[in-house]
C-alpha positions as CSV (number, residue, x, y, z in Angstrom):
1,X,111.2,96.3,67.4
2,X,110.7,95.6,70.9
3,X,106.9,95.4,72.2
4,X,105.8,97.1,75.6
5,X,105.5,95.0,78.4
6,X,101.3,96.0,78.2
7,X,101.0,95.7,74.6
8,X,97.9,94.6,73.4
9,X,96.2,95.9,76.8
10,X,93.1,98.3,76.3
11,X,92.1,100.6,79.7
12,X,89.0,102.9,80.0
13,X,89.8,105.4,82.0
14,X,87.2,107.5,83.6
15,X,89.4,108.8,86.4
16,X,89.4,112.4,86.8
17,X,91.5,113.2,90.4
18,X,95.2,112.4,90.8
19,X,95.3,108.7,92.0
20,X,93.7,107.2,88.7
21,X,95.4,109.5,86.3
22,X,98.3,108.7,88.0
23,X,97.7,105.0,87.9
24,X,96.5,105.1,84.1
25,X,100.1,107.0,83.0
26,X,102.1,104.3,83.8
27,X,99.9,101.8,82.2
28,X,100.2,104.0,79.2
29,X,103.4,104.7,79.4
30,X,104.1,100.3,79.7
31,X,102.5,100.4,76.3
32,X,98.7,99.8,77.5
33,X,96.0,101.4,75.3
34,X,94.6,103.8,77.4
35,X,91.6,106.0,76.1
36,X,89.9,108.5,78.6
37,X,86.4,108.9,79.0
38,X,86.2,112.5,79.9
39,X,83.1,114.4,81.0
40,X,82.6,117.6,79.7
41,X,81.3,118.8,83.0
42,X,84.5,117.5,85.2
43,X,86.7,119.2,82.5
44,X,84.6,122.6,83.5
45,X,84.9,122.1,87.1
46,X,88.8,121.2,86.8
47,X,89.1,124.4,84.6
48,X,87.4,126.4,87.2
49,X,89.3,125.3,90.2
50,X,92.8,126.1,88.6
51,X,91.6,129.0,86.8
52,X,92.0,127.6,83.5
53,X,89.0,128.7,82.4
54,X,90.3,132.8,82.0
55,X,93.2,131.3,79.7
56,X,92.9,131.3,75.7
57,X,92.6,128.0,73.9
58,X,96.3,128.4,72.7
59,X,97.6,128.5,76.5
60,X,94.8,125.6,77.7
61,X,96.3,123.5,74.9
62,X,99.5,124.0,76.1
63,X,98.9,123.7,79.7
64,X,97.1,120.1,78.5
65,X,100.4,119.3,76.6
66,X,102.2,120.0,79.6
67,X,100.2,117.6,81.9
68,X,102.3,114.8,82.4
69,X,99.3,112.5,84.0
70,X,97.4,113.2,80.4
71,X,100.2,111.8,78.2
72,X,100.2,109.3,76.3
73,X,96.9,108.6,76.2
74,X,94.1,109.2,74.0
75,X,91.0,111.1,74.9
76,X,86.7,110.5,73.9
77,X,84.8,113.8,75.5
78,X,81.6,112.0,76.4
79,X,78.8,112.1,79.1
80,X,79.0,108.8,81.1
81,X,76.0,109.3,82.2
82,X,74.1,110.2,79.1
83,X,72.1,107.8,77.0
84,X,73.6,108.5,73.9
85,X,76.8,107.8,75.3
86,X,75.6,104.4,76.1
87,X,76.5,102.6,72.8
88,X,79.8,103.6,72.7
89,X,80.8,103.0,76.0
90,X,79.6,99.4,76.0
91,X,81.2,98.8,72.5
92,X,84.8,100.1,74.7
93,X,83.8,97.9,77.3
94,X,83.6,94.6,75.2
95,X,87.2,95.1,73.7
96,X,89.0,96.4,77.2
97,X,91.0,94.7,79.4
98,X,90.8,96.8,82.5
99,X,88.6,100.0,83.6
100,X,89.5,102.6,86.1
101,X,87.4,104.8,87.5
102,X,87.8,107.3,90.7
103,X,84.1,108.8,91.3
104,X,82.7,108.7,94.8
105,X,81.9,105.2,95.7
106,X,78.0,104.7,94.2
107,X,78.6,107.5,91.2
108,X,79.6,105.5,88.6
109,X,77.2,102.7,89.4
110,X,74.0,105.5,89.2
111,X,74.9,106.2,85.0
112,X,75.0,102.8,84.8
113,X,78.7,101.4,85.2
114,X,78.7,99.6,88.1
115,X,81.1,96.9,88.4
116,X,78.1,94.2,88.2
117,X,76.5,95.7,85.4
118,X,79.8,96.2,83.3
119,X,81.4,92.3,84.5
120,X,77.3,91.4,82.5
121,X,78.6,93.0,79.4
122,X,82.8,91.9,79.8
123,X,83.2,89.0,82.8
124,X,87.0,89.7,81.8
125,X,87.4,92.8,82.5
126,X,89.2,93.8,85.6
127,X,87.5,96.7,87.7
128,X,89.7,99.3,89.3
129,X,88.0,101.7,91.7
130,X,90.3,104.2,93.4
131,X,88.8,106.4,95.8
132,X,89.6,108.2,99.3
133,X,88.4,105.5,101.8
134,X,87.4,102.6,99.5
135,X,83.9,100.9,99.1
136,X,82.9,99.6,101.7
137,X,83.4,100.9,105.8
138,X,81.6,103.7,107.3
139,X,83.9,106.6,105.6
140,X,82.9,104.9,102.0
141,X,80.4,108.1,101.3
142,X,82.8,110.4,102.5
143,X,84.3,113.1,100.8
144,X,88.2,114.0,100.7
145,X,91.4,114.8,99.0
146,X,95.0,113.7,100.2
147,X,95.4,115.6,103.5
148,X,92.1,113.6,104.8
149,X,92.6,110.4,103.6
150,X,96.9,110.9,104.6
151,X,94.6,111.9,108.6
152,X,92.2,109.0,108.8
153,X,95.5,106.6,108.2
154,X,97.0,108.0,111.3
155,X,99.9,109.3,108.6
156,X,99.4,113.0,109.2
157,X,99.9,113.0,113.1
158,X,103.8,112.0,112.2
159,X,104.2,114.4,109.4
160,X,106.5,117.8,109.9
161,X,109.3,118.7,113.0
162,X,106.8,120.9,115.0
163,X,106.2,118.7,117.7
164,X,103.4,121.1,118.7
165,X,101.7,120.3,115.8
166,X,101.3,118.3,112.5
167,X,102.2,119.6,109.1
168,X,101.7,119.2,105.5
169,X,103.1,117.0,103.3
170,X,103.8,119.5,100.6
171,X,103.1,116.6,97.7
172,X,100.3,114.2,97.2
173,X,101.8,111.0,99.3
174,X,98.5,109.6,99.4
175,X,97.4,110.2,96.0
176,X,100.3,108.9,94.6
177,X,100.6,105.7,96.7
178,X,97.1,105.0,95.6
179,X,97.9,105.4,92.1
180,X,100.8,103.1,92.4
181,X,98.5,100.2,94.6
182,X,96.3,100.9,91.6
183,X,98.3,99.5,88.9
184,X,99.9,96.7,91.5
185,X,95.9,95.6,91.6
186,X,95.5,96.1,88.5
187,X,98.3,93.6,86.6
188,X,97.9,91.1,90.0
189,X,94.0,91.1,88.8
190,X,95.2,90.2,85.1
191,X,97.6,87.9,86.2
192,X,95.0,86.0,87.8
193,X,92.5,86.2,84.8
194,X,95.0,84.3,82.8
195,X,94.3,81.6,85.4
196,X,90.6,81.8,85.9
197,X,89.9,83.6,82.6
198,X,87.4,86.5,84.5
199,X,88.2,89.4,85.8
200,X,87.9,90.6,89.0
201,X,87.2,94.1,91.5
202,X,89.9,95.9,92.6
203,X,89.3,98.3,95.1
204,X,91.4,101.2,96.3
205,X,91.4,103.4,99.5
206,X,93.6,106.3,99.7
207,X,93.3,105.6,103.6
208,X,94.5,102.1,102.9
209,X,97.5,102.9,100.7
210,X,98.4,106.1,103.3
211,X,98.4,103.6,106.1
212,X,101.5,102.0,104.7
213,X,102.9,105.1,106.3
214,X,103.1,104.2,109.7
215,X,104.2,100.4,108.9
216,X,107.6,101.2,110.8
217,X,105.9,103.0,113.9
218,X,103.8,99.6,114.4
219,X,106.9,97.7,113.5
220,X,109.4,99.5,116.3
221,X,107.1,99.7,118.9
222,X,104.6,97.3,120.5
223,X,103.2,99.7,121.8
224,X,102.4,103.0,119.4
225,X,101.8,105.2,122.1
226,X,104.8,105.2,123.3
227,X,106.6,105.7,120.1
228,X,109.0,108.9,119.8
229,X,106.8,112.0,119.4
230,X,106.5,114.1,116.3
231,X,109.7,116.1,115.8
232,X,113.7,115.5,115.4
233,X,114.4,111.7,117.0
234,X,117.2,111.8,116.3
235,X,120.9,113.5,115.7
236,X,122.4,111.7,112.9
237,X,119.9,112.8,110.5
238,X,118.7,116.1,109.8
239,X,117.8,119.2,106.8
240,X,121.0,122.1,107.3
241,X,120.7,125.7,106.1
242,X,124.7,126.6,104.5
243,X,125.6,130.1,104.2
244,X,124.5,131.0,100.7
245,X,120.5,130.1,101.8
246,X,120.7,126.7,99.7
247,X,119.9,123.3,101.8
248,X,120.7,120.0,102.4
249,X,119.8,116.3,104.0
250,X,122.3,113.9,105.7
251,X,120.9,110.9,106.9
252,X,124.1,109.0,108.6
253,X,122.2,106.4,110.7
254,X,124.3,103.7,110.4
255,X,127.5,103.6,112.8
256,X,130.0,104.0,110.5
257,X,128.1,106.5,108.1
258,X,127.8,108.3,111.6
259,X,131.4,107.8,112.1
260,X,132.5,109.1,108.6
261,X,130.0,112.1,109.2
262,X,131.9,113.3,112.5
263,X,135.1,113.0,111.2
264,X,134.4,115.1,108.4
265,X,132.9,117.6,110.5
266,X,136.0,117.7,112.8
267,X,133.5,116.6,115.9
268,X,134.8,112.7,117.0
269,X,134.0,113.1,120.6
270,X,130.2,113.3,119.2
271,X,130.7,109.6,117.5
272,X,129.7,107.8,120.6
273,X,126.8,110.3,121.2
274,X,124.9,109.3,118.2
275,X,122.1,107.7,120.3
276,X,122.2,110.0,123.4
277,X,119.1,111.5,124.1
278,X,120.0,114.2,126.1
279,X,122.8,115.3,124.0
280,X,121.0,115.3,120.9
281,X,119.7,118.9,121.3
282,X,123.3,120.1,122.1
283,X,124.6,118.3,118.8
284,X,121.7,119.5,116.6
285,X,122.8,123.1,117.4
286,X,126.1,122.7,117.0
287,X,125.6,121.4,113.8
288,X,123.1,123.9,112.4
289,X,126.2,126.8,113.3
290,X,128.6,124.9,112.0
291,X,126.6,124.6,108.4
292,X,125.3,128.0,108.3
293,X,129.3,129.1,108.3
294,X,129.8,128.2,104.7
295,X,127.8,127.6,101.4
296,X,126.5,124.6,100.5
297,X,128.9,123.6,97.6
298,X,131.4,123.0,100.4
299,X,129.6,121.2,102.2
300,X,128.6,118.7,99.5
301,X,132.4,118.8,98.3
302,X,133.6,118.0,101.8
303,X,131.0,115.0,102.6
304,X,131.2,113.9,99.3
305,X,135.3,113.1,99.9
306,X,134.2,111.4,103.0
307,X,131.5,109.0,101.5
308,X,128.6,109.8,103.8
309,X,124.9,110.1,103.1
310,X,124.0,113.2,102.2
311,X,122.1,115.1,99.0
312,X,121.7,118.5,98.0
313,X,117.6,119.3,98.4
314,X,117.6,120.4,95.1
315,X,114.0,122.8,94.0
316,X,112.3,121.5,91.3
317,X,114.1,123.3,88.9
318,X,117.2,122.1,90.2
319,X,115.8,118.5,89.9
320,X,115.4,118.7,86.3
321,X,118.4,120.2,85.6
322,X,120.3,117.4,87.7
323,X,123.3,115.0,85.5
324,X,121.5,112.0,87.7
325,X,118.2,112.7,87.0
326,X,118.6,113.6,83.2
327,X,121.0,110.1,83.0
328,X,118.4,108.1,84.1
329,X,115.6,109.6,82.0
330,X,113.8,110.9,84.8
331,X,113.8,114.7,83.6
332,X,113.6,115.0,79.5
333,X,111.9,117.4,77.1
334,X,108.8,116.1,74.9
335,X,108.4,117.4,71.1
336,X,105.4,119.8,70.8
337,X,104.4,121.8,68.4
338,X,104.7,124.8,70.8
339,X,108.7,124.2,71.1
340,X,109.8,121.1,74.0
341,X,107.7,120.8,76.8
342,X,109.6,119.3,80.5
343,X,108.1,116.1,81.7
344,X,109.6,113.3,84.0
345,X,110.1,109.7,82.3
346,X,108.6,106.7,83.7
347,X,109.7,105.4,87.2
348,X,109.7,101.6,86.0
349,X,112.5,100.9,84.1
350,X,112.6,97.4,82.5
351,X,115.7,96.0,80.3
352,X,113.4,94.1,77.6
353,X,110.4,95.9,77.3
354,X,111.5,99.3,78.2
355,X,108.0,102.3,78.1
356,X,106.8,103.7,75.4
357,X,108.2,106.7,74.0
358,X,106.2,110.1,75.8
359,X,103.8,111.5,73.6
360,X,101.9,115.2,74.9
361,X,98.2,115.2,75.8
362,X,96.0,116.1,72.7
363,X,92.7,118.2,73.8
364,X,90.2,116.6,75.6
365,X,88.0,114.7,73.3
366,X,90.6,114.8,70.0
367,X,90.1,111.3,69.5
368,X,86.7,110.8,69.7
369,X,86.1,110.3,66.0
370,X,88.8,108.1,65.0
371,X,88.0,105.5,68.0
372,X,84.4,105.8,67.3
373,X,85.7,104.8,64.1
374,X,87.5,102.0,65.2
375,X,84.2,100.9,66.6
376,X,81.9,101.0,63.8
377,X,79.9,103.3,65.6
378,X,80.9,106.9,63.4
379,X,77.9,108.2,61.7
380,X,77.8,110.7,59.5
């Protein structure tokens, strides 16, 4: 049988927010060891702010299974911070590979884990910090979730088509791209440690990753400020209302995308207007009627025969119901001993050291005793 690309790799994980959960699922799902150090007070405070704390054990248990970001990897309930949990803690340290960690910067270092005193117990080990604007500028101390880190990047001010004002994102862009720079850091860090045999900081800034955002605004224009506002820029792409209520995306940029597109829409004399300012508004509207006249199945049948770029913006539901989707093992169902539970498959695909097979979140702290075990540290 095939290993995982991350066999043999063993993660602490003391993340708690959705950037180092995210990051530690995909190195769980590549086959890495991951066990979870979590604190009995975060797990209160998470159960509070989604209201999980007014639900049975049965429906927190299944809620748990549910979580996606949990799977796959196995769970110690501990205290970092307390002075029994020392022993143990350490005794992970000296066999792991990597650590990741997503308290305020300074946090982690005040129980006793900061990245100096745990490279003094493990100089391999490789350090991942993930937090909203990194360790070290004047925002380090400052508190934040995706919206602020996605504002101090300069990301937010070209989010939404209001060009009045900004708008949300709607998902966690910034949490997720710091996530995903977390495990990049994380296997470039190992890489080199099979080169200089020690391990290494790696240090995380939602603001960082979320800055990536406005890489083509820079790139297209010397100067920013005079970039295209906020708002519709342009005709050839756009989100279209059908009849029936149900949406959809074209996004014909290229000339003979744009070409297909007009032909299919019986409008030619727009194809050399793809770029024309001033018509744009008059096209836009046009277009908008001419979708709203009939349902969206029609539409998709009708572009679909002409080849141009379009999708269906399918709800979530519709997401993991879609052929593509389920085909690529995006959208799958996960044994449970509460029936199937829906999760999405791993993103990274890989022909000779494919992920792991999903296995659902056991309750906080399950594992405790067999790891502890493991250690040599179970007492009776």
């Amino acid at each position: 049988m095939t290993r995982p690309a991350l066999d043999g790799i063993r993660v602490v994980d003391f993340s708690k927010f959705l950037p180092g959960p995210y990051c530690t699922w995909m190195l769980a799902d590549l086959g890495a060891d991951v066990i979870r150090i979590e604190h009995p007070r975060e797990l209160a405070k998470q159960a509070k702010v989604f209201g999980w704390d007014r639900l049975s054990d049965a429906e927190r248990a299944r809620i748990r299974a549910q979580d996606i970001f949990a799977r796959g990897k196995r769970s110690m309930l501990l205290d970092p911070g307390a002075e029994e949990s020392r022993p143990a803690i350490e005794a992970l340290l000296r066999t792991a590979d990597v650590l990741v960690e997503d308290y305020r910067p300074g946090v982690l270092a005040s129980m006793g884990w900061s990245y100096d005193a745990v490279a003094a117990i493990n100089p391999r080990l490789v350090y991942c910090s993930v937090s909203l604007c990194g360790q070290t500028g004047p925002y380090r101390d400052k508190p934040g979730h995706d919206p602020v880190a996605l504002a101090v990047s300069g990301a937010l001010s070209r989010i939404g088509e209001n060009p009045e004002r900004p708008g949300s994102a709607g998902v966690p862009v910034a949490d997720l791209l710091s996530g995903s720079n977390a495990v990049i850091g994380i296997l470039a860090a190992l890489h080199a440690r099979a080169a200089t045999g020690r391990g290494q900081q790696v240090d995380i800034a939602m603001s960082d990753s979320a800055m990536a955002l406005i890489a083509p605004v820079i790139s297209r224009n010397p100067d920013p400020t005079k970039a295209s506002p906020r708002g519709r820029a342009r005709a050839d792409c756009g989100i279209y209302v059908c009849a029936d209520g149900g949406f959809l995306v074209t996004t014909d940029m290229e000339p003979r995308y744009w070409e297909r597109f007009c032909e299919a829409m019986g409008r030619s004399d727009f194809i050399p207007l793809q770029n024309d300012a001033a018509r744009r508004p008059e096209i836009v509207a046009w277009l908008e009627a001419r979708f709203a006249e009939q349902p969206r199945d029609h539409w998709l049948a009708l572009l679909g025969a002409a080849d141009t770029q379009f999708a269906a913006i399918n709800s979530v539901e519709e997401a993991l119901a879609d052929p593509h989707n389920r085909a690529r093992g995006m959208a799958i169902e996960v044994p449970h001993e509460t029936g199937s539970l829906r999760h999405i498959g791993s993103p990274i695909h890989l022909s000779e050291t494919p992920p792991v097979a999903p296995r659902p979140a056991q309750p906080a702290g399950a594992d405790t005793a067999a790891i502890l075990a493991e250690l040599g540290l179970l007492t009776e």
